[in-house]
N, C-alpha and C positions, 0 to 999 in steps of 0.2 A: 506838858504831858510827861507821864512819867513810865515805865515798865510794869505792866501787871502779867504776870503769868498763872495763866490759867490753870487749877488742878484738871489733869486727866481721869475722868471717873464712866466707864462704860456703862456704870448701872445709869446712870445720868442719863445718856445716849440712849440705852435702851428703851428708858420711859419715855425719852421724845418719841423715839420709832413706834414705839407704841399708839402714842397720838398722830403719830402724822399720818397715820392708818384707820381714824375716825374722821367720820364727814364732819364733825365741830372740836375736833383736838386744840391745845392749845400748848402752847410751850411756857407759860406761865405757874408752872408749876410749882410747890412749896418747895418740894427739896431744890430745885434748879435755882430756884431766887435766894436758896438761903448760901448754898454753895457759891454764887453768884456775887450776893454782899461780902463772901469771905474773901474772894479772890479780891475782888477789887475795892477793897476796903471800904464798902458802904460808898466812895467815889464815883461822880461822873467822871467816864475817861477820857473826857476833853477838855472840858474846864477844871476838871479836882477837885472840885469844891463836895467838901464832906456830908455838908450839910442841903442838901437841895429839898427843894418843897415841893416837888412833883418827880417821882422817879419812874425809871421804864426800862424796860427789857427792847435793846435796841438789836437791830441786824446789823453787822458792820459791812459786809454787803449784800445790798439790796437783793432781795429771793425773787421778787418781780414773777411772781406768778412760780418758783422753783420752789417744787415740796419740800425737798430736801435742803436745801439753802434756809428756809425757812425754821424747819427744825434738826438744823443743826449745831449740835454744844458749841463747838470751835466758833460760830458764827451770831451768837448771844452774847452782846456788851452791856454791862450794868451803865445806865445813862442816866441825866436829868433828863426833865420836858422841854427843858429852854432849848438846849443844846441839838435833842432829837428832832426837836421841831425844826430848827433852821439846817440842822444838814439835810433831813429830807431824800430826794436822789439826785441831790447838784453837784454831789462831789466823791470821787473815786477815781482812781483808787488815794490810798490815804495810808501813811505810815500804819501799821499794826502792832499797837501797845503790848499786846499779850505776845507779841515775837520779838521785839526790838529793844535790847536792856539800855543800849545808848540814845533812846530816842530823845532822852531829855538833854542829850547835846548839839538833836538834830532842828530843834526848836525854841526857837529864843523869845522869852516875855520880857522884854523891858520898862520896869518902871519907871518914867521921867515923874521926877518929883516936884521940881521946879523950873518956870514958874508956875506953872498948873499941872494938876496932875491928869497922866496919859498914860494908856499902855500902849506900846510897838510889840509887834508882835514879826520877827526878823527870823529866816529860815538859814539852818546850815547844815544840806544835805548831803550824808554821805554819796560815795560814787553810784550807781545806781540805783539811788532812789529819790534822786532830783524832782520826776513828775510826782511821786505819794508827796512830796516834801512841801512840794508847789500847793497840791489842792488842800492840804492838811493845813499849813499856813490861810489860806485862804479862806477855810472855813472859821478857823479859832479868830480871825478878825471881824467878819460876821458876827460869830458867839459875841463880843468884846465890845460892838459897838449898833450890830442890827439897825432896820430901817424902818421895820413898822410900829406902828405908835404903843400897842405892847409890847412887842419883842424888846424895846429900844428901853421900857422903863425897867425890864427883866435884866438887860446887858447893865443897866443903871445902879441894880441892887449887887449883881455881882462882881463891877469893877469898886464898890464901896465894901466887900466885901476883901476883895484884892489887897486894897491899898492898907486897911485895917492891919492884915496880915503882914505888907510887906513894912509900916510901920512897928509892929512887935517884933519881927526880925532885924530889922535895925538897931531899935533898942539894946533889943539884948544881945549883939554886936557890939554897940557903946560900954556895957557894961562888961564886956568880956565872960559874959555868961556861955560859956561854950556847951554846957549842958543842955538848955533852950535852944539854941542856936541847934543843935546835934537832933532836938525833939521835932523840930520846923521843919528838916530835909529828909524823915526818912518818907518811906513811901506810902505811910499812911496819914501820914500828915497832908492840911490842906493845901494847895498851891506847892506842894514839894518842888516839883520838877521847876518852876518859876524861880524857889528861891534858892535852888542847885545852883543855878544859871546866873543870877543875883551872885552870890558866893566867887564861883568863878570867874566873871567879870569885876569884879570890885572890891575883893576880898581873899586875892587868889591864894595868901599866906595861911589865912585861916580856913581856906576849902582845902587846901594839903593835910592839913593838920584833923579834920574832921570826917573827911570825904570815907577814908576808912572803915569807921563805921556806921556808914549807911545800908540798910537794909533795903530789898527790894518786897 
């Protein structure tokens, strides 16, 4: 996971309030989804993955019958359907990407590469946010590995999707390509926050040397 901060835009807010005062409003609105893919780079903000084949305007917490929870900005995450689908309401509270700049150190994707490939997915919560740290880890494992016979072939395409990735940042590791390497961790790149965390555990010479200009 990585840091998305939201732009503040009142006209935004206002057109929800708007809707959220019709008996079939909707918060799906063009400007709000387009404002939406800008903030969060076209990214679901759980798995990263740039490229997803079902996307949605998720609630990061549940509105559960709350009008206003429902339609409001702060409370609209740009998501995939894999991901929205399995968090569901099983899990809250949950780190908050668009508030937390270091959350991609509070969350660790380990690729084991050999002899098969795996992800671990290992939590390291700051003081006070142990319980978000807890359920948030809990779900990206879910996302990662799922138990239903679709969910599981969905988790299948995206951990192939992963290792792809974290294969081309090796590479161009090997090659001393620090340009590539620098293009892979900012925050619009795929799996960023994954191969922040790659970097610094295994590469901590060359995450000093590049960490600097990373963009959020």
């Amino acid at each position: 996971m990585i840091y998305f901060p939201k732009t503040q835009r009142e006209d935004l807010q206002e057109l929800l309030d708007q809707e959220e005062k019709k008996a079939n409003g909707s918060y799906r609105l063009e400007e709000v989804i387009e404002q939406m893919s800008l903030d969060f780079h076209r990214k679901c903000y759980l798995c990263e993955d740039s490229e997803p084949t079902g996307i949605q305007m998720e609630h990061f917490q549940l509105h559960k019958g709350d009008i206003a929870l429902r339609f409001s900005w702060n409370n609209l995450f740009f998501s995939c359907s894999h991901c929205n689908g399995i968090k569901s309401d099983g899990y809250f509270p949950l780190l908050d990407c668009t508030q937390d700049e270091r959350i991609w150190e509070q969350v660790e994707i380990a690729v084991q590469r050999f002899p098969k490939f795996r992800l671990e997915v290992k939590s390291n919560p700051f003081a006070g946010q142990e319980k978000s740290c807890e359920n948030t880890i809990k779900l990206l494992r879910r996302i990662f590995e799922s138990n239903t016979p679709l969910q599981k072939r969905q988790a299948e395409n995206l951990r192939r999707k992963i290792l792809r990735d974290d294969v081309n940042l090796i590479d161009a590791i090997s090659r001393n390509d620090e340009e590539r390497v620098l293009a892979m961790i900012q925050a619009s790149a795929n799996f960023a926050g994954m191969h922040r965390r790659t970097l610094c555990r295994e590469y901590s010479r060359l995450w000093e040397r590049v960490s600097f200009s990373t963009t959020e």
